[in-house]
C-alpha positions as CSV (number, residue, x, y, z in Angstrom):
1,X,39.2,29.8,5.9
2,X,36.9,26.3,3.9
3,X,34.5,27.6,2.0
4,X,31.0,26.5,2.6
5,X,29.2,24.7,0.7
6,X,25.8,23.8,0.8
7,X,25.1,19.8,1.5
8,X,22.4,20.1,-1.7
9,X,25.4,21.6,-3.9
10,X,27.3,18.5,-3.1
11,X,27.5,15.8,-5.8
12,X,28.0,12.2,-3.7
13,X,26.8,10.3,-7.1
14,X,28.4,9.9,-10.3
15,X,27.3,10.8,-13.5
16,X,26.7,7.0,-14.2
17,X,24.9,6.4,-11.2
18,X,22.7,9.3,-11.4
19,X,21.9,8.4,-15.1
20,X,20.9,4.5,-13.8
21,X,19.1,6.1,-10.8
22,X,17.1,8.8,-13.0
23,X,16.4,6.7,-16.0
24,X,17.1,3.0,-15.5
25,X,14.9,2.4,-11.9
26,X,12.5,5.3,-12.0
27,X,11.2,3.8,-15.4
28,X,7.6,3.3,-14.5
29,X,6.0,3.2,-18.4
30,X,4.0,0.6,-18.8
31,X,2.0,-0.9,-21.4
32,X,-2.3,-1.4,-20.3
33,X,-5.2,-2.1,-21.8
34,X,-6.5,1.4,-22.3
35,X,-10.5,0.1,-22.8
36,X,-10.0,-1.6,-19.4
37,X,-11.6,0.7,-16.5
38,X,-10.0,1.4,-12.9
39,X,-13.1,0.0,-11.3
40,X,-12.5,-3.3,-13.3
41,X,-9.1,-3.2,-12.7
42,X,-9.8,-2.6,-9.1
43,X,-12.6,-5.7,-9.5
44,X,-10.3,-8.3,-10.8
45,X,-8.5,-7.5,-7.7
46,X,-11.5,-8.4,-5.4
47,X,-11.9,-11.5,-7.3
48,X,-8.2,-12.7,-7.9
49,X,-7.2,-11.3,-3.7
50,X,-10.6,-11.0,-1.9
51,X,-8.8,-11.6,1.7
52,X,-5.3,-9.5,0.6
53,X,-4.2,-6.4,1.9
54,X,-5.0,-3.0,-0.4
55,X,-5.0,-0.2,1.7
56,X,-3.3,0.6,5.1
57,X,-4.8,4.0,7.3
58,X,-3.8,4.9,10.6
59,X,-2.2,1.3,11.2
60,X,-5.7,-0.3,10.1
61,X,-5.5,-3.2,7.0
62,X,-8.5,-3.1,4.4
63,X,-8.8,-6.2,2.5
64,X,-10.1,-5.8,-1.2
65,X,-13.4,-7.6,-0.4
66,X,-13.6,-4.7,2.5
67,X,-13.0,-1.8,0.1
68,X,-15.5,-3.0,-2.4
69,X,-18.2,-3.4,0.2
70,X,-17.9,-0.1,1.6
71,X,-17.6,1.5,-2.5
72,X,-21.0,-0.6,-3.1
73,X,-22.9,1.0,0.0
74,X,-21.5,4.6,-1.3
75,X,-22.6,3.8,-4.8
76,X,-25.8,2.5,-3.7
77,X,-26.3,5.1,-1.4
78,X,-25.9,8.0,-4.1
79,X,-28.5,5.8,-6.4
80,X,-31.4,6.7,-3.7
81,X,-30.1,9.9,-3.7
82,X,-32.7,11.8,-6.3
83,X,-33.2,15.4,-7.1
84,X,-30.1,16.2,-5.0
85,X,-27.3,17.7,-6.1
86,X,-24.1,15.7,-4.8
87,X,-20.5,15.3,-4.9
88,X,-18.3,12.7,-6.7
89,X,-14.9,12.3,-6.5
């Protein structure tokens, strides 16, 4: 009688490739301008890629102009908001 084994006990990648896998390609560091925030990161976007794609839901495309106009009418929105408590996220 084969023993069993279980499929996530099975090793089908060498030590080397596991090592290149773990720490070459999932290396994400990278080195930013900490005093920059995400809004103006997210701004330079809207400027440098007004028409581009940034966000994809339920097979509809949001272009970076889009996204900013629909932040601006939030944002403006909670402004005329006063003596209410509300949420942020």
């Amino acid at each position: 009688m084969r023993k069993q084994i279980a499929l996530k006990n099975i090793d089908i990648l060498s030590q080397t490739e596991k090592k290149l896998i773990i720490k070459t390609f999932n290396n994400t560091k990278a080195s930013y301008n900490k005093s920059i925030t995400l809004i103006d990161l997210f701004e330079k976007n809207v400027n440098k890629y007004p028409d581009k794609t940034a966000l994809v839901h339920n097979s509809i495309e949001y272009s970076y102009k889009t996204i900013n106009n629909m932040s601006n009418i939030i944002a403006n929105t909670i402004g005329e908001i006063k003596g209410k408590k509300i949420a942020v996220l």
